[in-house]
C-alpha positions in Angstrom: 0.0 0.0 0.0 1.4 3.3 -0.7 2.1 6.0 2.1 -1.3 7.9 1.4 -3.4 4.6 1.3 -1.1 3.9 4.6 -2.7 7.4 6.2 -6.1 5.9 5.9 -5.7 2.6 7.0 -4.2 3.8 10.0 -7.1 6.0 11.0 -9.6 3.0 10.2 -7.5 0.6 12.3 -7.0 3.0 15.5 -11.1 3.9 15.3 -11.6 0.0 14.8 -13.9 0.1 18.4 -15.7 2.8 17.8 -16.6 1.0 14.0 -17.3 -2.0 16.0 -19.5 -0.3 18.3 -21.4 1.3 15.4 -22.4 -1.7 14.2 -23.4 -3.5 17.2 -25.6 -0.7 18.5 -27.1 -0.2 14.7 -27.9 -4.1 15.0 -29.5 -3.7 18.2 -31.5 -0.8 17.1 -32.6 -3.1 14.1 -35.0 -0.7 12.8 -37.1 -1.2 9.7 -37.2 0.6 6.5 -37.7 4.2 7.0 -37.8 4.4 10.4 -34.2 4.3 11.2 -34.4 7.2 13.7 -31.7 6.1 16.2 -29.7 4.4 14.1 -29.4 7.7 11.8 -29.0 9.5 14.8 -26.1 7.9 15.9 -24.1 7.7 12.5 -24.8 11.8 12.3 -23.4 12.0 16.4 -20.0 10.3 15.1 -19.7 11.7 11.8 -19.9 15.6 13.6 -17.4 14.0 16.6 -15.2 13.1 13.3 -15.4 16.6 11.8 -17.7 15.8 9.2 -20.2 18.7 7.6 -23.5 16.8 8.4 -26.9 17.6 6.6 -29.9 15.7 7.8 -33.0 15.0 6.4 -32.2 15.5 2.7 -34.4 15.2 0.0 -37.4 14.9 2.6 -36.5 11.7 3.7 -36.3 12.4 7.9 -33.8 9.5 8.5 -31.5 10.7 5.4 -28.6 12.4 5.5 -24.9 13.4 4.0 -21.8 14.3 5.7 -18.7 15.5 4.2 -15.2 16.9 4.5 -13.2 18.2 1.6 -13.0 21.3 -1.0 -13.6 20.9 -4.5 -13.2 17.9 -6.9 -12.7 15.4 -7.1 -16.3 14.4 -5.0 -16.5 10.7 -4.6 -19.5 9.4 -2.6 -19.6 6.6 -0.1 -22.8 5.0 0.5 -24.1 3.3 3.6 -27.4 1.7 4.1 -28.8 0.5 8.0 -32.2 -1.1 7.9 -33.3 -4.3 9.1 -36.0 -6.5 8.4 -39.4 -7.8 10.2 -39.4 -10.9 12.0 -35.5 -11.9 12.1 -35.1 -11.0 15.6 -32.0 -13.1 16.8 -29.7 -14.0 19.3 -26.1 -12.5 18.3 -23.8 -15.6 18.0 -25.7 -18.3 18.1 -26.0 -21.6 15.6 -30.0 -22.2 16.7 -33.2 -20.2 15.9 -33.8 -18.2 18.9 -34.9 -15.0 18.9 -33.9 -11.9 21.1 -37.9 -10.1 20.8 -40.2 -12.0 20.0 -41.6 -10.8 16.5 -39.0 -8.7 16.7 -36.8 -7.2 13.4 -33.2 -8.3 12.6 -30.5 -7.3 10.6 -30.8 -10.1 8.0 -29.1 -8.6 5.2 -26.3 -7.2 7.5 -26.9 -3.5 7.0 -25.5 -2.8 10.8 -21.9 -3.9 8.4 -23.0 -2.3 5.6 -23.1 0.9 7.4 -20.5 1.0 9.8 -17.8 -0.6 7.2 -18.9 2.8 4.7 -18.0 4.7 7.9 -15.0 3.5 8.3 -13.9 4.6 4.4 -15.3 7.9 4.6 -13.1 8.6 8.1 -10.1 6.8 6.0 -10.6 8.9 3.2 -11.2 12.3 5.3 -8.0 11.9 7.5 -6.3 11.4 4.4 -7.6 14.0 2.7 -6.9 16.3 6.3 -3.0 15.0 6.2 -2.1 15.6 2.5 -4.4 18.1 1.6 -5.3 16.6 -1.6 -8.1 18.8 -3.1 -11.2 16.7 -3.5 -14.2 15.8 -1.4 -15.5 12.6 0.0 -19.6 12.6 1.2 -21.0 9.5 3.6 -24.2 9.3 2.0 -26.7 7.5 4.9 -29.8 6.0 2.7 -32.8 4.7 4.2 -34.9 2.1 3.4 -33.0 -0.5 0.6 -35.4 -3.0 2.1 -38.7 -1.3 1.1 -38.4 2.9 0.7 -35.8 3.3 -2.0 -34.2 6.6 -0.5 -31.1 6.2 -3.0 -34.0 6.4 -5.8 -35.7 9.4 -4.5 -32.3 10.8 -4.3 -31.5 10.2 -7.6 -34.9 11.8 -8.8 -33.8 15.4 -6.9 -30.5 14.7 -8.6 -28.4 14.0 -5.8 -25.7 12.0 -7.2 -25.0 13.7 -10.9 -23.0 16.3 -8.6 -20.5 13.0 -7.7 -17.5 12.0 -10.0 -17.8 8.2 -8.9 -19.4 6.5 -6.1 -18.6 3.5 -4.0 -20.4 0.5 -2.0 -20.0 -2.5 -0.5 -22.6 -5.8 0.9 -21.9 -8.4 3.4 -21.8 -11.2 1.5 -20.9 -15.2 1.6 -17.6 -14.4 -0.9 -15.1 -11.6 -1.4 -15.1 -10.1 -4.3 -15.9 -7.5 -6.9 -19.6 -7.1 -7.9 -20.5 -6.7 -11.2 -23.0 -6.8 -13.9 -27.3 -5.8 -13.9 -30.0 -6.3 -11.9 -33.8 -6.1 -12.1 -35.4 -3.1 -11.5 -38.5 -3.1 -9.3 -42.0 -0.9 -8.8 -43.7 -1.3 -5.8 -47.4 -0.2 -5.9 -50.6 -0.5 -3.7 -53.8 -0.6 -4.8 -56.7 -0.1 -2.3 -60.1 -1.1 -3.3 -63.6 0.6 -2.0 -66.9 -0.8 -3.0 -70.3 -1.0 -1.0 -70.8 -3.2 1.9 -74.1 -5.1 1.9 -75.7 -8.7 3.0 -74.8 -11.1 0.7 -77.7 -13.1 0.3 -80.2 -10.6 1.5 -79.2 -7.7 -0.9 -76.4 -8.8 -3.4 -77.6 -6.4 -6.3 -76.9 -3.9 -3.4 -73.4 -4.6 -2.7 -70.1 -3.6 -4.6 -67.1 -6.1 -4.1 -63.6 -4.3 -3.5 -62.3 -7.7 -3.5 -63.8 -8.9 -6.3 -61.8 -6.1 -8.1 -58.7 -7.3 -6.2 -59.3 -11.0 -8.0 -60.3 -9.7 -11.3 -57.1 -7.3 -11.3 -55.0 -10.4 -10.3 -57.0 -12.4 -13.0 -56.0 -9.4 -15.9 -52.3 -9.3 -14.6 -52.4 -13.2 -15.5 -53.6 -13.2 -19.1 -51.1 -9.9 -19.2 -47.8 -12.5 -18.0 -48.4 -13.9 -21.8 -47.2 -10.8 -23.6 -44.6 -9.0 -21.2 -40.9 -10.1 -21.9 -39.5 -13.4 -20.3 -37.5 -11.5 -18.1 -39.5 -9.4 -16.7 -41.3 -10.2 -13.1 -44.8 -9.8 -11.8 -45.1 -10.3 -7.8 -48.3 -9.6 -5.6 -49.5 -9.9 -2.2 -53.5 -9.7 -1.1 -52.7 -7.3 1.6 -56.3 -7.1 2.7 -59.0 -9.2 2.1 -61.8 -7.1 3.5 -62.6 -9.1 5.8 -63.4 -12.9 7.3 -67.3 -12.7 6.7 -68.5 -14.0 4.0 -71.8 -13.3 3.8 -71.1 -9.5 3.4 -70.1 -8.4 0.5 -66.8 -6.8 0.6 -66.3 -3.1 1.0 -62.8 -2.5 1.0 -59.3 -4.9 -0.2 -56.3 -4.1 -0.9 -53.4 -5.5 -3.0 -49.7 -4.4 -3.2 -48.1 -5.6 -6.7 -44.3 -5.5 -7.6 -43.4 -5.2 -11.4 -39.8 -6.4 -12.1 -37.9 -5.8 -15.8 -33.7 -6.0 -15.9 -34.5 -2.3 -17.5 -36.1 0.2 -15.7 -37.8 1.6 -18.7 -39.8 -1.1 -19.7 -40.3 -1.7 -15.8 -41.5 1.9 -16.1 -44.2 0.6 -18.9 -44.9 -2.7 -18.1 -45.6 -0.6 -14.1 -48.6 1.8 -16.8 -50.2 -1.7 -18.3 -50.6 -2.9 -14.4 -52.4 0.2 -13.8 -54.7 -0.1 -16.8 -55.4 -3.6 -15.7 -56.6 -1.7 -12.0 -59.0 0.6 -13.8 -60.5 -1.8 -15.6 -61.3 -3.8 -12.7 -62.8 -1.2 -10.9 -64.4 -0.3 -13.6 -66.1 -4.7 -13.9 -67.1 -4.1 -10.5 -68.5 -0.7 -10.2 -65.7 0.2 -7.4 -63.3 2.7 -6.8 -59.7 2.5 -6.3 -56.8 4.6 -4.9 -53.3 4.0 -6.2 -50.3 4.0 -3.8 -46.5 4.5 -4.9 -44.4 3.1 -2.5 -40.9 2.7 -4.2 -38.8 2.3 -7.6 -35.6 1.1 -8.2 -33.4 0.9 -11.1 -31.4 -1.6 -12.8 -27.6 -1.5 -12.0 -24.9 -0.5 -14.7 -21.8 -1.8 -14.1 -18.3 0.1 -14.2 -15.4 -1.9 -15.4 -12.7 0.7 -14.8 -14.0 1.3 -10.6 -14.2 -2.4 -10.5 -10.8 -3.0 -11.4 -9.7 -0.5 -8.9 -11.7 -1.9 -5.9 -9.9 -5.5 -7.2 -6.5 -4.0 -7.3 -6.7 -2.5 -3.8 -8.2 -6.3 -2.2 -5.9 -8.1 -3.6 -3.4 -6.2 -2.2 -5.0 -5.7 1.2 -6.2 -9.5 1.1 -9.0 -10.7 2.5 -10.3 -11.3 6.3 -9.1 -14.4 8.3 -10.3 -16.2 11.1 -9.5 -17.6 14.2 -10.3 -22.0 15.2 -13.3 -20.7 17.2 -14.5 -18.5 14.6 -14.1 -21.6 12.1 -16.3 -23.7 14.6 -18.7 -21.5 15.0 -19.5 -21.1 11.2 -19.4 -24.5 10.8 -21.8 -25.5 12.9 -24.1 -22.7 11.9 -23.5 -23.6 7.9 -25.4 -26.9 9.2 -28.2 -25.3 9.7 -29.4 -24.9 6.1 -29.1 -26.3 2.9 -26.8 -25.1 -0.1 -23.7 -24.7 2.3 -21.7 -26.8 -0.4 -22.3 -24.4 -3.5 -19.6 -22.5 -5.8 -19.9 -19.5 -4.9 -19.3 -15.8 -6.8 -20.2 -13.9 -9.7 -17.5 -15.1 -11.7 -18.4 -19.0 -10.8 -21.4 -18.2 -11.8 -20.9 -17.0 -14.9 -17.9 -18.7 -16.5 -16.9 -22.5 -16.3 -13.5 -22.2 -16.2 -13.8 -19.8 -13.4 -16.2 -21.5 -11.7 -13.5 -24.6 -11.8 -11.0 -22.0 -10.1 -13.6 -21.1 -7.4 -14.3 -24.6 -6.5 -10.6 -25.5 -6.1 -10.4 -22.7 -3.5 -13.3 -23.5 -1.7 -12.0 -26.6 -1.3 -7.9 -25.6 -0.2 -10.1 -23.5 2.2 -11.8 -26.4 3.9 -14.1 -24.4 6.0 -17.4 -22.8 6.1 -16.1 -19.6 5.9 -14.4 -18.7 2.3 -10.9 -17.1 2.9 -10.3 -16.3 -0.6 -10.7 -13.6 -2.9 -13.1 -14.6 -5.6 -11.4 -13.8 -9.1 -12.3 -10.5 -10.9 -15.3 -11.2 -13.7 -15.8 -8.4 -15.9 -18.6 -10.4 -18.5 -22.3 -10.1 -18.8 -23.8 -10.8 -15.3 -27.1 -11.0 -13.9 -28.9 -10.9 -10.8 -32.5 -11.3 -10.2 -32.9 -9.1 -6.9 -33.1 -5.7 -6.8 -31.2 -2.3 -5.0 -31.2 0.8 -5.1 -28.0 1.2 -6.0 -28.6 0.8 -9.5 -30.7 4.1 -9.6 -27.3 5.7 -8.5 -25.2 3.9 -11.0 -27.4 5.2 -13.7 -26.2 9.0 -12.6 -22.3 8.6 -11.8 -20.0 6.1 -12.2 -20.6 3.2 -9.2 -18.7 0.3 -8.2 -19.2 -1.8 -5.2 -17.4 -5.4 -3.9 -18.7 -8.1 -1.5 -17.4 -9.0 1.7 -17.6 -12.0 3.7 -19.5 -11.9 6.3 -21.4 -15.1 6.9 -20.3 -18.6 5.8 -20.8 -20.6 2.6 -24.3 -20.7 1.0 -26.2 -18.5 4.1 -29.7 -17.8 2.5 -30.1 -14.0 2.0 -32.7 -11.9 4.9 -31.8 -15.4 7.4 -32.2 -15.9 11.3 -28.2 -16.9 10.5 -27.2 -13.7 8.7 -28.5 -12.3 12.0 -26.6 -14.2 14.3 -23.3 -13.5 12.3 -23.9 -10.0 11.8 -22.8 -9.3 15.8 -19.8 -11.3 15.9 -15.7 -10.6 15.6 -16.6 -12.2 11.9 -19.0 -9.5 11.1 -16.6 -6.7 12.5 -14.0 -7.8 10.5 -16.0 -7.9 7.7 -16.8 -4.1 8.2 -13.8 -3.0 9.0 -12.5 -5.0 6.0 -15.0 -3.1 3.7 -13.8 -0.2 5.1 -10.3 -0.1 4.0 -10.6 -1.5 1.0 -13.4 1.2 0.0 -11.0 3.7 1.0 -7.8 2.4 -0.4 -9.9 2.5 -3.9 -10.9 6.0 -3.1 -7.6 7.6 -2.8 -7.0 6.1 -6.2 -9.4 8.4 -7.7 -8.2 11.1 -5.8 -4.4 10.8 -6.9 -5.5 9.2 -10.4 -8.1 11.7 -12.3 -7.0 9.3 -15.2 -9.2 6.6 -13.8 -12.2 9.1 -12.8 -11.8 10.0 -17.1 -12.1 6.3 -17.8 -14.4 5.2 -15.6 -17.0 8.5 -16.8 -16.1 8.1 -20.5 -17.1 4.2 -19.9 -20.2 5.4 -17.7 -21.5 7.9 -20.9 -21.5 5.4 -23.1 -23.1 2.3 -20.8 -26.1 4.8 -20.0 -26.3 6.8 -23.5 -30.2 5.9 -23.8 -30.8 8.2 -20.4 -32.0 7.4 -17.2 -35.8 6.6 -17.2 -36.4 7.6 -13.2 -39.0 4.6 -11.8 -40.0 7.3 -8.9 -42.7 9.9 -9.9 -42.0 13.4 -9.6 -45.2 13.9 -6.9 -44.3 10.8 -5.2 -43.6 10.3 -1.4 -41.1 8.0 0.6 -43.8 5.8 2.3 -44.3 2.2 3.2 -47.2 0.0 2.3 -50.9 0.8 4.9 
């Protein structure tokens, strides 16, 4: 590592508690999507102690905020996410399902690491730039809601991130490694059904069914699965029924519908046909209906030139390791669940040959936990989820890696994601994130030939334009 990377690392290394303590108080708070008051609290309280310019509540969004230090460009962004999830309340460190609250919210995607390892970059990254006095600025971006709220969308609609030269990421993850290639993009919509309540057998001609509407809707969205594209995705939940009588005729139902396409534009249209499909339902059952936004996201676009930084940088730093206990631990837990066995990585995925190379170091690793760094895959790639992050990459140059932070195989959103997520494994994980986030960082700041790459690459990836899946009147909310 060079002497300036060296200035960073340092800083990340003697603040490790305080990054540990971030994390383990974030995953207590285990707060859900948009409601991440103390946990955005606390990250704002540390970033001010750490002499960071902190702005709160941006683009309307209460538990939303930016901090930064630096003067002029270049302005690389660091982004850090911290909700949990209902119903993955956990004991920290354990290999059975027990739960801390009961019905209580965990972090099962690991956002307490996801949070507190951004942290640690951005303080890397500001004591550099404090020491050298580099020109350039580096902004912690906090962003609500990944799980269901889409701030980094919203964001992107009020045209937060065209300001930034490049920005950077990172997700807990089964396998180090560099991420790359697209993802689905997602609409979440609820529709909400009134009709007129009556006796069913006494005076039918009377009533108006809302949740007849909410079955004939469902009904039109499954003759419409025949003529959408093959990869594109329609999801829905009956979120209210109207009801457990069924002699009265329903008044009110309710559905929430997710429309999925790898590009947000046709998600965008397929999202107006699902709507049309709602009218004329209402319009079969002599009903009314209200239409609810709750979020968009957009389809990621990868960045070949940040990702080879970001591989550069963990190679060099390597990846975490682990003590016996550590290796017990996650051995046992990877006994808990199927798939503990598979080849993991993008690459494996994606290319035979590679996927041979993976395999062979799964296996020299012998444990649960994969102590390797995965190699770099710069092909087509894709993944059928869904972030937010892609609504950032379609507006600056974005690059993100994968850290490991559970073992082998760990199902995404699990009890056991949970019980890792407050463990020396998960720390290191962060802190791990952390200085490999910032080592990549500092490259951009000493390299503007890479920041001309990477946005000459970017311009021509996203020449058709951004198509934003959030409308211009809409809301951050979460479904009634």
């Amino acid at each position: 590592m060079t002497q300036e990377k060296q200035i960073a690392l340092a800083a990340i290394e003697a603040r490790k508690d305080k990054i540990f303590d971030v994390a383990d108080r974030i995953w207590e708070y285990a707060e859900l999507s948009l409601q991440e008051v103390k946990s955005a609290a606390l990250y704002c309280k540390v970033l001010r102690e750490e002499g960071f310019q902190v702005k709160e509540g941006i683009c309307g969004i209460a538990t939303a905020f930016s901090a930064s230090f630096g003067n002029g460009r270049p302005l690389i962004g660091i982004l850090a996410e911290y909700d949990a999830l209902s119903g993955l309340s956990q004991k920290a460190g354990s290999t059975a399902r027990e739960e801390l609250v009961p019905g209580g919210c965990g972090h099962g995607c690991g956002h307490n690491l996801l949070g507190a390892g951004a942290l640690a970059a951005a303080i890397g990254v500001k004591v550099y730039l404090e020491q050298t006095g580099c020109p350039g600025t580096v902004t912690l971006y906090g962003c609500p809601g990944e799980e269901g709220g889409a701030a980094k969308a919203f964001m992107a609609r009020d045209g937060v991130w065209k300001e930034l030269d490049a920005a950077l990421t990172w997700h807990p993850e089964d396998v180090n490694e560099v991420a790359t290639g697209s993802s689905n993009s997602c609409i979440q919509t609820q529709y909400k059904f009134t009709g007129v309540a009556s006796h069913a057998a006494g005076a039918p001609e009377l009533g108006r069914s809302a949740l007849d509407a909410v079955e004939l809707m469902n009904v039109g969205v499954q003759f419409l699965r025949e003529h959408m594209s093959d990869k594109a995705r329609i999801h829905y939940a009956i979120t209210d029924a109207g009801g457990c009588s069924p002699n009265v005729v329903q008044p009110r139902a309710s559905v929430l519908y997710m429309v999925r396409s790898n590009h947000v534009a046709e998600a965008v249209e397929l999202q107006t046909r699902v709507d049309r499909i709602a009218q004329g339902a209402a319009l079969m059952t002599d009903t009314t209906f209200e239409k609810k936004f709750i979020d968009g996201v957009a389809d990621t676009v990868s960045n070949f030139a940040l990702e080879r930084v970001l591989y550069e940088n963990f190679k060099e730093l390597g990846v975490p390791h682990y003590t016996r206990e550590e290796h017990a631990f996650a051995d046992e837990l990877a006994k808990t669940y199927p798939g503990s066995d598979k080849t993991p990585s993008i690459a494996a995925e994606n290319d035979s040959a590679l996927r041979e190379q993976v395999g062979e170091m799964r296996r020299q690793c012998g444990y649960a936990m994969n102590e390797f760094l995965a190699p770099l895959y710069q092909g087509d790639a894709f993944d059928a989820g869904s972030t937010d992050v892609g609504d950032v990459s379609w507006l600056t140059p974005t690059a993100q890696i994968h850290v490991v932070s559970w073992p082998n195989g760990c199902p995404g959103h699990s009890w056991q994601n949970v019980s890792c997520d407050r463990t020396e494994i998960g720390h290191k994980a962060a802190l791990h994130a952390g200085k490999v986030l910032a080592a990549g960082a500092i490259d951009l700041f000493v390299h503007p030939e890479i920041l001309r790459e990477a946005r000459a690459e970017f311009e021509r990836r996203t020449a058709a334009g951004y198509t934003c899946p959030v409308p211009a009147d809409a809301v951050p909310t979460i479904p009634d």
